[in-house]
C-alpha positions, 0 to 999 in steps of 0.5 A: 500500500505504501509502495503504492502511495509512493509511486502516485506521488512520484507521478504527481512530480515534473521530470525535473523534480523526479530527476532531483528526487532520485539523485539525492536518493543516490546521494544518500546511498553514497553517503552509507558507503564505506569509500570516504571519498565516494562519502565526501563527494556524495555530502559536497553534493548534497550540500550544493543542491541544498544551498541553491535551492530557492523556496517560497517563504511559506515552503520548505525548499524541495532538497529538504523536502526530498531528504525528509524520509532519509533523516532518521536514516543518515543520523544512524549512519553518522553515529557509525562514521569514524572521526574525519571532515567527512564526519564534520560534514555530515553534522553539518547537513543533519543540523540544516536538515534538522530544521525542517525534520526534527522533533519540537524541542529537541534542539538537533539544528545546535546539537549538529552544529556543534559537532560540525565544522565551524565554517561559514554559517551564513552560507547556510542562510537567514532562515536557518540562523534564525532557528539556530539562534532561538535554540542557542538562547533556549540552550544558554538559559539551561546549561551551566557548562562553561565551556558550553557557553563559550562554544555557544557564545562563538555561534552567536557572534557568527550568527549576529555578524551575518544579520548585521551585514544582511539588514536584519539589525533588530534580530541581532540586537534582540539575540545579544539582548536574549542572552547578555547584559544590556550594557555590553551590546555596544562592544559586542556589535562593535566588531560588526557595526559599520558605516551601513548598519550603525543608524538602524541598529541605534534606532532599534535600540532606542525604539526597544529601550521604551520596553525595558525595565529600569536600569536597562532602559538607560543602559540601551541609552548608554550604548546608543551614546557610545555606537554614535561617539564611535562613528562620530555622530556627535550631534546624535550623541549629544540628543542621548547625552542630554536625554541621559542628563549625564553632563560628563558624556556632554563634555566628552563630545565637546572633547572629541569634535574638533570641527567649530561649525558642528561645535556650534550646532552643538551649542544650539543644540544645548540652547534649544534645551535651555541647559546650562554648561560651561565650556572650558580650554579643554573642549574648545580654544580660547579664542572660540570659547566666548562665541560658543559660550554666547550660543550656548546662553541661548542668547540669539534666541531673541534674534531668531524669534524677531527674524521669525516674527517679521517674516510673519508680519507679526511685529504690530502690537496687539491689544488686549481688546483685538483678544477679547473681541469685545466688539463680538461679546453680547451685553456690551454695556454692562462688559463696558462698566466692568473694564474700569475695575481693577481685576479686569485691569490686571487681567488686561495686563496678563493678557497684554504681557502674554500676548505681545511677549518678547516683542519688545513693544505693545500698547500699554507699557512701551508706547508713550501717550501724548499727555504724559509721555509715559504711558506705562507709568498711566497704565501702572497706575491703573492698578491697584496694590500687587497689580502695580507690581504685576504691571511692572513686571509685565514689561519684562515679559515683553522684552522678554530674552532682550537682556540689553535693551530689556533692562534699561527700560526697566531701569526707570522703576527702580527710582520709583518711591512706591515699594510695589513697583520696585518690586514689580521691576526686580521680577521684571529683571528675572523675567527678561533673563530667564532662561538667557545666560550672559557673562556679564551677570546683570540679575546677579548683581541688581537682584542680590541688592535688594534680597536683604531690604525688609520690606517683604514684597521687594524682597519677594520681586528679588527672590522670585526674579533669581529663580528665573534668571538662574533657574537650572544654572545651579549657581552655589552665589544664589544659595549663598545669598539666600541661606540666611533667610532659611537658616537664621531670619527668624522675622521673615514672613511665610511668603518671603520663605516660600519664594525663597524654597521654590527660587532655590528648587528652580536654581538647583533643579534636578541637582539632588543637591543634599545640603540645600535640601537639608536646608529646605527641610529645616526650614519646613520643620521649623514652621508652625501648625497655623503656617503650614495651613496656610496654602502658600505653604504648599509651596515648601514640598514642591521647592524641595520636589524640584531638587529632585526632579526626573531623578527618580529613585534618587528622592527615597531618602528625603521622602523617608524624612517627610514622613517625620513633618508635620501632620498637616503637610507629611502626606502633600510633601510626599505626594509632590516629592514622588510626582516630581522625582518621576515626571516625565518617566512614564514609570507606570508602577507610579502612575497606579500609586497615585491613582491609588490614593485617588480612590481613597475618600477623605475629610474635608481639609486633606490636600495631598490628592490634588498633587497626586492627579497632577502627579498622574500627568507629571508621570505619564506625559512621557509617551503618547500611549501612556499619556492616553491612557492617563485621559482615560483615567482621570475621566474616571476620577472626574466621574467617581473622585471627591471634590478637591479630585474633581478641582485638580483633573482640568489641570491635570488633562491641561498638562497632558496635553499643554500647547497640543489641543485634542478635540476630546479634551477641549470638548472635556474642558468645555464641558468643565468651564460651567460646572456648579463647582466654581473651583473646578469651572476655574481649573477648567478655563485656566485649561482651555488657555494650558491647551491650545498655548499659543496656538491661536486655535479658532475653537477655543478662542470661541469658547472663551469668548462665549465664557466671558459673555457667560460669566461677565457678572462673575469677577473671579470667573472672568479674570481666568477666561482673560488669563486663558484668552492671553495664553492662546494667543502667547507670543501672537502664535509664535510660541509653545509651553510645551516641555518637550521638544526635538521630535517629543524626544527630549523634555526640558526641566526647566520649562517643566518647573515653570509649569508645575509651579503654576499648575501647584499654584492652580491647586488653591486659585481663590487663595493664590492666583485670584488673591495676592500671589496672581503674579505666580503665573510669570513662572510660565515664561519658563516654559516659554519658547518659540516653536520655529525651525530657523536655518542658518549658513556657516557665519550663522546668518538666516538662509531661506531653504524649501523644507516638508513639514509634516506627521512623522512616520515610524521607520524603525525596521522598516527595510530600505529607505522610508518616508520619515514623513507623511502628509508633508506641506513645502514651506520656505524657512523660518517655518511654524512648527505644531505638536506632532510636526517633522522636518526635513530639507527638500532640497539637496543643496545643502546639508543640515548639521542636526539631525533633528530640524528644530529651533536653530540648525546650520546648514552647510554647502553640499559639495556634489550638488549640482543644479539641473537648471 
């Protein structure tokens, strides 16, 4: 019956498929012979039939397929063939044939193969290595025979060279991962990376690096920075340097890199980031070392953001009446009796700061009228207590950056005889240097003056205007100057400590700097039971939070301490603690923490939950699947959490998606805007304005507008839809509050701070922001920055190059080269860039020194361009 089947299957075959069938059977039958050379001859032919056959991807190629019923036949036979290459060869064709033929978790394709020749594996092919390195790792995991292992550890060096020479980076990346540390994989690929292959094996490396657990994720990181140091990838190395935050992998890169241009896009690369980093001889010459250090102070930003400006025609000033649209809001009698009164001045002096900041002019502060010839000090004078020192410091924002200029029109405030005003002046001096360093030190020197003068608000201007000017510097001069005030000025008022903790938390941000967190948690012990009720005092928690912030596990000491305060703030500081230490981490572990003490329902009085949603944000704002999955979860908590719960989650979804307006959260926040709770209608419209951050969005400026016609009989209400109005239209357009930038690939902590404080600040709006400490909000132009791509040429002037801006495309693995983008618009630079936005050249011209398009890139000639015109 057998013979039968057999023979019907033989006729089923072409001539040519017979010819071959009956061949290897003669073949096999040579293999049994007692001539070694017949035995030779026979294996060499098999061999060649085998590694010229072609197949499907979905068949086994037809010599294997042919060579199925012989199997068990020939490992018989190799057990009774005496040592010799002819043996050798013989494991080598049982180890391919075990591919197809062996038993399910036998592992014979190794066991063959280690008894074989050690010769090219390769030639064998992809599909047969890849079996072989699954049994390889299933191999490794069991045995503890050292010698074994490194008989195992040849093969796979053999196997990861030829997926590394034939475009299948991922698979060998994903074996040397299987069965070795992560920090070794860059002196293991060392021997086979190249020219062609290193790219897409760092792009695997860092898309799997979001899947590892910690410290392996950084690890990858490490070994990222280190293939790119190899080939001289600079600019790469140092976006993984400063992802890393690791300041001794920044310096070696300065050290390495002896070409000045691409040591300027380096520069601009660490502007654009807004860190702080001081060259030295070492990584540069002296000669160039101050035109370095000028970038690096980000002191060209003003230049780039006006350049940017004027090619939108966007320098006219702007009023807050073209905001508000007051010509298109009903009941326009009574909106016009509510215009004189003092909360809506101080609204209009927001607006007017957030709208027409870095400008360097509008039409409140810096255009004299024809009565006075000082409209601005008019306009001061229209406010009344702290909005005088609020309308101060607003001209700071509008010369935002524009340190020179900046400060000489501030400089008329400081000879004023209202004590509001010079303190209004001194925060205007933070403001107009914040986040842009110069060697000749101005905050320094005009701040520190007035830091030891006993009246409280001049000392608060002074104080709040250091953490601006130097927040992320870690400059030690600052603690020096503010020591004392923790330490031994016992009369010093809560908001003069408050201020100084949250100044020192900026200057030392993400330091983990242990003598000053010393100091801050002395200072918070020492507070009585009635201060620490106070809500400023929240501020205490979150200063020393800062010191830790993204640092992680680097927090569990001080956090250990906290417990020992006092009742009254014990569970705040540890929630604010734990929500900054891992903001920005997408650790998920901590995300199911805090919304662990969500669930719980408290006495009235409890303050801690309102940091722990935030901290919710804080966290999961990292990647994009996480920062969905955060949405989703604090809709549940707006349905189901108690009162201070439902006050904190607008904030919360405003931080999720700052500067990125999504129609689901608008529509949320929209929603939020009327609720019956004031707090939360608060939250919510604060939100709006959070979300679409100098976007312009149509949608919501027409919510807005309709919320001013909706609670114009409401002050408080109003006063957080002017905020929201001036936060959509920031800087006309041109800027974000977004922390995170270069592709969502790096975040900035200092533009992070600056937005934590405001959004703790938020957490209690009628005692802060609608009380006297409104000028909170100025902590916003630490987030501040222009979301522009500006090229330069060689001497760093602006060169207008055809660019495609559009959704950016995941290419990792993909074979060939792929579309990095989709949906692309050709525009002429400088461009506006949105949330989500990719660039690259559309032309081949020039060449860009970042691989990233954004902030300033310099381009450099192409020198086998040739124009086909």
């Amino acid at each position: 019956m057998d013979h039968k089947k057999e023979d019907k299957k033989d006729e089923d075959l072409s001539e040519e498929d017979l010819e071959l069938k009956q061949q290897l059977e003669l073949h096999v039958e040579h293999v049994q012979d007692a001539d070694l050379s017949l035995q030779t001859r026979a294996l060499e032919s098999i061999r060649q039939e085998i590694q010229m056959a072609t197949s499907s991807m979905t068949s086994v190629p037809k010599p294997l397929k042919f060579l199925r019923p012989h199997y068990g036949t020939l490992k018989s036979h190799y057990e009774k063939m005496s040592d010799s290459g002819a043996k050798k060869l013989m494991a080598d064709m049982l180890s391919v044939m075990a591919l197809a033929m062996s038993a399910k978790g036998e592992r014979e394709s190794l066991k063959y193969r280690l008894l074989g020749s050690y010769g090219d594996i390769g030639s064998w092919g992809h599909e047969y290595l890849t079996n072989l390195g699954a049994e390889v790792v299933h191999e490794c995991r069991q045995t503890e025979d050292n010698a074994l292992v490194n008989d195992l550890m040849r093969l796979i060096a053999q196997i990861v060279a030829f997926h590394m020479k034939h475009n299948a980076e991922p698979e060998a990346v994903d074996l040397l991962m299987e069965l070795t540390p992560v920090e070794d994989l860059s002196v293991l690929l060392e021997s086979s990376l190249d020219s062609a292959n290193y790219k897409r094996t760092c792009l695997y490396l860092l898309s799997s690096a979001n899947y590892l657990a910690e410290p392996d994720d950084m690890l990858a990181f490490d070994n990222v920075y280190r293939i790119y140091r190899q080939f001289k990838q600079y600019e790469r190395a140092l976006f993984i340097a400063l992802c890393l935050d690791n300041l001794v992998y920044v310096r070696k890169i300065f050290m390495s890199c002896d070409d000045l241009l691409r040591k300027k896009q380096l520069c601009y690369i660490l502007a654009h980031h807004r860190k702080t980093f001081e060259l030295d001889e070492d990584m540069c010459s002296e000669e160039d070392l101050e035109g370095l250090q000028f970038i690096i102070g980000n002191n060209k930003l003003i230049e780039g953001y006006l350049t940017l400006a004027r090619d939108f025609d966007m320098m006219e000033p702007k009023s807050p009446a073209d905001i508000y649209k007051a010509h298109l809001v009903d009941d326009l009698g009574v909106a016009g009796t509510i215009i004189l009164s003092a909360r809506e001045n101080l609204a209009t002096t927001y607006v007017n700061a957030f709208v027409n900041a870095g400008f360097g002019q509008d039409k409140l502060m810096t255009v004299p009228s024809e009565a006075s010839g000082d409209s601005s000090t008019s306009w001061l004078f229209k406010n009344k207590g702290l909005g005088k020192a609020s309308a101060a410091a607003s001209l700071g924002m509008i010369m935002l950056w524009d340190v020179e200029i900046g400060l000489a029109q501030i400089d008329k405030y400081f000879h004023s005889t209202d004590t509001l005003v010079v303190a209004g002046a001194l925060l205007a001096v933070g403001i107009v240097n914040c986040t842009v360093k110069n060697e000749q030190d101005y905050a320094l020197a005009i701040l520190t003056e007035y830091v030891v003068k006993e009246e409280p608000c001049i000392r608060v201007g002074a104080i709040i205007g250091l953490g601006l000017a130097y927040a992320g510097s870690k400059r030690y001069q600052v603690f020096e100057q503010l020591r004392p005030i923790l330490v031994e000025d016992t009369n010093a008022s809560l908001d003069v400590i408050a201020f100084t903790v949250i100044t020192l938390g900026l200057v030392f941000l993400g330091s983990c700097n242990e003598e000053i967190a010393r100091t801050i948690r002395f200072s918070l012990k020492n507070r009585s039971e009635s201060e620490l009720g106070e809500p400023l005092a929240r501020l205490l928690p979150l200063g020393l939070g800062l010191l830790y912030l993204g640092k992680q596990d680097s927090v569990n000491e001080t956090a250990k301490v906290s417990k020992t305060f006092s009742e009254k703030i014990r569970r705040h500081c540890n929630m604010t603690l734990l929500s900054c230490a891992y903001a920005g981490t997408g650790n998920v572990h901590k995300v199911r923490d805090f919304l662990g003490e969500c669930a719980q329902h408290l006495e009235k009085g409890e303050t801690y939950q309102g940091p722990a949603v935030l901290g919710i944000a804080m966290v999961a704002m990292a990647e994009e699947l996480g920062l969905e999955m955060a949405i989703r979860s604090l809709e549940h908590l707006l349905q189901y959490g108690e009162q201070n719960i439902r006050r904190a989650v607008p904030l919360a979804l405003g931080l999720l998606r700052i500067s990125n307006p999504k129609v689901n959260v608008t529509d949320t926040l929209s929603r939020l805007s009327h609720d019956s709770d004031t707090e939360v209608a608060m939250a919510a419209i604060i939100s709006l304005g959070l979300i679409g951050a100098g976007t312009n969005n149509a949608r919501i400026a027409g919510m807005l507008c309709n919320l001013s016609s909706y609670y114009y009989k409401e002050p408080d209400l109003l006063f957080c839809v002017r905020i929201a109005q001036g936060l959509v239209h920031l800087g006309k357009g041109l800027l974000t509050l977004s922390p995170y930038h270069s592709e969502r690939f790096l975040f900035s902590q200092t533009a992070l701070a600056g937005l934590i404080v405001t959004l703790h600040a938020c957490l209690d709006m009628k005692a802060l922001i609608l009380g006297e400490y409104h000028y909170l909000l100025y902590f916003l132009c630490l987030a501040m920055t222009p979301r522009m791509l500006m090229t330069v040429d060689e001497n760093l002037k602006p060169l207008s190059v055809p660019v495609r801006v559009g959704q950016a495309m995941d290419v990792v693995d993909q074979p060939g080269r792929p579309k990095t983008i989709t949906g692309f618009r050709t525009y002429s630079t400088p461009v506006l860039l949105s949330a989500g936005d990719k660039v690259e050249l559309a032309t081949d011209k020039y060449s860009p020194l970042s691989p990233i398009l954004e902030g300033f890139v310099i381009l450099k000639e192409n020198p086998e361009y040739k124009d086909d015109h």
